[in-house]
Structures are given as C-alpha cells and as structure tokens.
N, C-alpha and C positions, 0 to 999 in steps of 0.2 A: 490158162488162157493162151493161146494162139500169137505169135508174132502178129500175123496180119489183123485179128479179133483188139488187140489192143491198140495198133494202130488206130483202126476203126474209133474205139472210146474214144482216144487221144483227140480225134477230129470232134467226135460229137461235146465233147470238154469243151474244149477249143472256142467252138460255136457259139455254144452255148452261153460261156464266160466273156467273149471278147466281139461277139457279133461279128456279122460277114466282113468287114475290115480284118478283124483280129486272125478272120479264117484264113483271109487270103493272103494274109504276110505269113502264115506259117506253112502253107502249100509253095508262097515262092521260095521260102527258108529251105524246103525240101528239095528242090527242084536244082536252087542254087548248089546245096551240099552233094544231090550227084555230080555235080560237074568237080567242084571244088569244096574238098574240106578241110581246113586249115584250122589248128590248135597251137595255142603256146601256153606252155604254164612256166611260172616260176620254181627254180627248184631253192629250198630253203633249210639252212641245216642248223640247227642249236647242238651247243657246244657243254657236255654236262659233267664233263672229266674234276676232280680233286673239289666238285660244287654243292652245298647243300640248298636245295632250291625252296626258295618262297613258295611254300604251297599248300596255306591254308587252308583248310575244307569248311565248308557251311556247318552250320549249327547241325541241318537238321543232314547230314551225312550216313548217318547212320539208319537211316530208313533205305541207304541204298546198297545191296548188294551184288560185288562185282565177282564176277566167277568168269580165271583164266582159262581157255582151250588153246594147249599146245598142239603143234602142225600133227597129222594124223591122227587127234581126234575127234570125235563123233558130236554136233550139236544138236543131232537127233530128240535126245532125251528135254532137251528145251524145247524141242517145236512146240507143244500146247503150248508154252507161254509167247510168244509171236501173237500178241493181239492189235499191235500196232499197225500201222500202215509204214515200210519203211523200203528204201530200196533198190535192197537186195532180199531175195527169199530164204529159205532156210536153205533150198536146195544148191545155192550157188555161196551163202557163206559155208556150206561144206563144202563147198569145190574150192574154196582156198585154203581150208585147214588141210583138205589132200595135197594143196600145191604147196606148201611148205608155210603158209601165214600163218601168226597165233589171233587169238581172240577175245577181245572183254564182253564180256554181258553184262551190262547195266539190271538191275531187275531191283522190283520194290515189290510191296502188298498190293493186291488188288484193290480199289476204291469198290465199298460196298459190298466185298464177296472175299471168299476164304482164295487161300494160293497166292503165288507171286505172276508177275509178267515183267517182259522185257522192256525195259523203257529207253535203252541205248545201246548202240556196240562200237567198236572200234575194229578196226580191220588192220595189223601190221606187220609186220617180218625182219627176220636179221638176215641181212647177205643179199640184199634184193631189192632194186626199185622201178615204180614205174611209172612216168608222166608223158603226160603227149602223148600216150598207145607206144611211148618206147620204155624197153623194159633190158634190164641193163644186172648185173652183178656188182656188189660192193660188197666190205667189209663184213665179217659176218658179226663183227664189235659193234656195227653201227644200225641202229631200229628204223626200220621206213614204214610212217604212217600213213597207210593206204588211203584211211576214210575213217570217219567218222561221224557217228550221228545220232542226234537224238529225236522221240516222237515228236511230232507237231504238238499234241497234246501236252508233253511234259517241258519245253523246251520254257528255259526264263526260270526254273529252280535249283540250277546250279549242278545238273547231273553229270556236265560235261565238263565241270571241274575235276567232280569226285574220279569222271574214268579218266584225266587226266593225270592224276595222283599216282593212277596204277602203273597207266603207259610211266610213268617217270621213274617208279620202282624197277619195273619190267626192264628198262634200259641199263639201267644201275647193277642189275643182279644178272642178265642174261650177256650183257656186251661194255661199252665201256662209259655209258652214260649219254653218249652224241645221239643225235637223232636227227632226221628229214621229214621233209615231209613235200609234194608239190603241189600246188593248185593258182586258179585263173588270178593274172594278175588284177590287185584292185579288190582285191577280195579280202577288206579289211575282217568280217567275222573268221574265215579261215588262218589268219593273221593272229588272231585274236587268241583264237582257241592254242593256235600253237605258241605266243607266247607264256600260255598257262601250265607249259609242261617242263617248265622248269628256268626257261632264262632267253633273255632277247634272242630272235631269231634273226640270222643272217642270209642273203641273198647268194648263193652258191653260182648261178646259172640260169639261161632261160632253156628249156626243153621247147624244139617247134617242131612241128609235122604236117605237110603239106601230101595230101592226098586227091590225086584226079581221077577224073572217069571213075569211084567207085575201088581206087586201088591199083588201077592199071599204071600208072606212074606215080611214085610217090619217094619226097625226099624229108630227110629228117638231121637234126643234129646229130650226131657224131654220138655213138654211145660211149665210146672210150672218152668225149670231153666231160659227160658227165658224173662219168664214172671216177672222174680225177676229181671234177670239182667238189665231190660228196666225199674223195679220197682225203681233201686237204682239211677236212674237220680236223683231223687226229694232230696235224700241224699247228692251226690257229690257235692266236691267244686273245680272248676277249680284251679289251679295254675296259679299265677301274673304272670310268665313264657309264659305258655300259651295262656292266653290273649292277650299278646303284640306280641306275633308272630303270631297269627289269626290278629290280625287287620292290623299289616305290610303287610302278607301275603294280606289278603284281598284287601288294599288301592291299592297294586300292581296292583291285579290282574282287578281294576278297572280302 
C-alpha cells in the first residue's frame, strides 16, 4: 500500500472511530507537526554485570518458541507466519537485520490449524542506539532495545515476558549484561516491560529533537551527551535498596 493510500485509511479510521471532532484534531495534529515537531524520550539503561536476574517464566512457556536472527540474516523464511497485524512489515524488519540489529521471534501453534505464527518480536543491537530520530554509537558490550511487541490478539499471556528472558540471555552472552532501551516519558507499560529483563531500570538522559518547517531547522541533544550517559552503565553500582525491590517487584509480577 502506498504512503499516500494509507494515509487515506488513516483518515477514513479516524472518522469513522472518533466522529468529525475526532477528524479534525487529527488534521490540526498534521498541520501543527508541519510546522513544528518536537519528541523527547527518556533514555534508560539496566545494569546486569556479576547479576542473576529474577526471571521467571509462565507455566505455559513452553508453548512459546523464540528464534534468534543475527544481523545479516534473512527473515524471509518466516514471512508466511506474519499473520498478525504488527508494526513493522517483514520488509523493513529485514532492513534492520542488514543494518546490524538482531531479532526475536516469538512464534506459538496455530489456534485451530497445523504450523506455527508469529506472535511477537523484538528489535535490538549491540553498539548502537536510537531515540528521538537521534541515533548515536555506544559500546558494542552494551544491547539497545529498539522495540518491542506483541499481537493485539496475544497480548495479557505473558509472551513478552518469555522474549524477555531471551533479550537478557542475549545480553549476557553477546555483551556484558547492561542494556538500554528509550521510549515516551510516562510510559509506565514500556517501564514495565523493561524492568522484566532483568533488574530496576535507571534514568540515563532525556533525548529531545525539535524539528521545523518539515526538517529545514532542526536541533537536537548532543549525541556525544548520550552517548556518555549510556557510557556510564559500565561505571554504575546499583544500590542493595534497589535490588531487593526489582526482584520483589519482579517475583510478583511473575
């Protein structure tokens, strides 16, 4: 489908769900955002050096199978199972496994019919991060959690535990345990998900990006600051405090 063709839905969605009020705050949302678009996300780093992390998995775990794609492989052979609604397409999670990301695939049995489908993935990388649309070098010790997500349909069965399990393996065995990740402040489920990959998460930085006219002036935070601030994992020592309330936390939420 078409940049502009999906546009098009977007409005008739729009419409449809929210009535002519609903329409026209999202025509001024557009209108505004050519002039001015402005993002801040938090950057937020856990700390997973000499730690063994609280990280129970569900009963029913084992109906779910996770399969890693390292950078420069092919998700191709998975497109048939893409039956979700999620996104990104297949065509564009291969455009980050060429760009150096790796990948989880969540995938379970079909309900009612033979073969498996995808019912989540993760998007991540060592040596790389990017929030705000700024995108920056670090460690290549250190894992930056791009995205993550599960179907609408599967979501509330705990699968975003189990591909958390892996992400915290993957760190473990690929780098030095530490991990990132940024997203919109207030964004307690994001919060959430990331304190399940291993242990209380910390507040690194904010990433901002102020964008005019469409790109034609545009200023941002300093990628060198965040590059330090994602630098200072490998420094930090959690407080005995904090540890016991991530793993309570944790045990609960298992």
């Amino acid at each position: 489908m078409s940049l502009v063709r999906q546009k098009l839905e977007r409005l008739k969605v729009g419409y449809r769900d929210s009535g002519l009020f609903g329409f026209a705050q999202y025509i001024g949302r557009v209108l505004i955002s050519s002039i001015c678009d402005y993002q801040v996300q938090e950057v937020r780093g856990r700390v997973g050096k000499d730690r063994d992390a609280v990280l129970a998995l569900p009963a029913d775990a084992s109906a779910i199978n996770c399969v890693l794609l390292e950078p420069g492989q092919s998700i191709r052979p998975f497109a048939p199972e893409f039956l979700q609604p999620f996104r990104d397409s297949v065509e564009s999670l291969q455009g980050r496994l060429d760009h150096g990301c790796a990948l989880i695939l969540a995938r379970r049995a079909r309900h009612g019919g033979t073969g498996t489908e995808i019912v989540g993935y993760t998007i991540m990388e060592l040596g790389g991060f990017s929030a705000a649309g700024i995108k920056g070098k670090i460690s290549k010790e250190i894992l930056f959690i791009h995205y993550t997500e599960v179907a609408p349909k599967f979501r509330g069965q705990r699968i975003a535990q189990v591909l958390a399990r892996v992400i915290y393996d993957y760190a473990r065995k690929r780098g030095n345990g530490n991990s990132c990740t940024a997203h919109k402040p207030g964004n307690l489920q994001s919060e959430r998900a990331f304190r399940r990959k291993g242990s209380g998460s910390k507040l690194l930085c904010y990433a901002v990006r102020a964008s005019f006219f469409r790109g034609l002036f545009v200023w941002h935070t300093p990628v060198s600051k965040i590059e330090r601030a994602i630098a200072s994992l490998d420094t930090r020592v959690e407080r005995a405090g904090d540890s016991k309330t991530t793993s309570a936390q944790l045990t609960n939420e298992a």
